[in-house]
N, C-alpha and C positions, 0 to 999 in steps of 0.2 A: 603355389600352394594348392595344396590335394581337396576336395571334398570324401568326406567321410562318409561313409552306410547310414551313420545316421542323419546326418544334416541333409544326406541327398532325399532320405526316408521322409524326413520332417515335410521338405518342401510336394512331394508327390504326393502325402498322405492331404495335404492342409488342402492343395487342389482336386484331390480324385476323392475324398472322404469313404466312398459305397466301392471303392477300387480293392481288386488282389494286385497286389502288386510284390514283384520276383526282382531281388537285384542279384547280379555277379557281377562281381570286380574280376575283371576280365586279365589283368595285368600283375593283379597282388598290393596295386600301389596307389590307390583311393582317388585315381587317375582314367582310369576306362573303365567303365560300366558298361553294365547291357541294363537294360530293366522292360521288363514285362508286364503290361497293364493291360489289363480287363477291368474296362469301367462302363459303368451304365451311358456316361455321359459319352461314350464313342458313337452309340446306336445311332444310325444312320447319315454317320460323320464321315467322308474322306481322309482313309487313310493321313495324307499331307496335312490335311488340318488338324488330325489327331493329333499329330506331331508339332505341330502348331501350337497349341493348346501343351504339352509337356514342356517343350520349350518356355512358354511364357511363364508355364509355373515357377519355373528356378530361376526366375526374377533376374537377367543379364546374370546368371552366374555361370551361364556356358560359354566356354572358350576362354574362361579365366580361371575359377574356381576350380572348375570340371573340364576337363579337356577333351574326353570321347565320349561321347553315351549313344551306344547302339540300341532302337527301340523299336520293341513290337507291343502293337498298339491293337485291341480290337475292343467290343463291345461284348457282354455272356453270351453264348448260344439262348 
């Protein structure tokens, strides 16, 4: 089972709230995403933690729901 634009949207919006966030469906098939987050709450976060932190958003839904998510994570200039 696929995650969709919006369900993946739902859950990075409900954790990043102050975040721009960029999805491409990488594949066509609601199966590999990339998504692009500029959140305040990165500022003076390591990268892998950033990532850390996207992860936990989508609550065990990676590797099941979702099967790729390519992410670039930073904090605003």
């Amino acid at each position: 089972m696929a995650m969709d634009r919006e369900t993946l949207e739902t859950y990075l919006k409900d954790a990043f709230p102050e975040a721009e966030i960029t999805l491409t469906d990488l594949a066509g098939d609601n199966d590999h995403w990339q998504a692009e987050i500029v959140s305040p709450q990165f500022k003076g976060v390591p990268r892998v933690r950033q990532h850390q932190m996207v992860y936990a958003a989508l609550k065990g839904k990676m590797g099941g729901e979702l099967h790729a998510l390519a992410l670039k994570t930073r904090a605003p200039d």
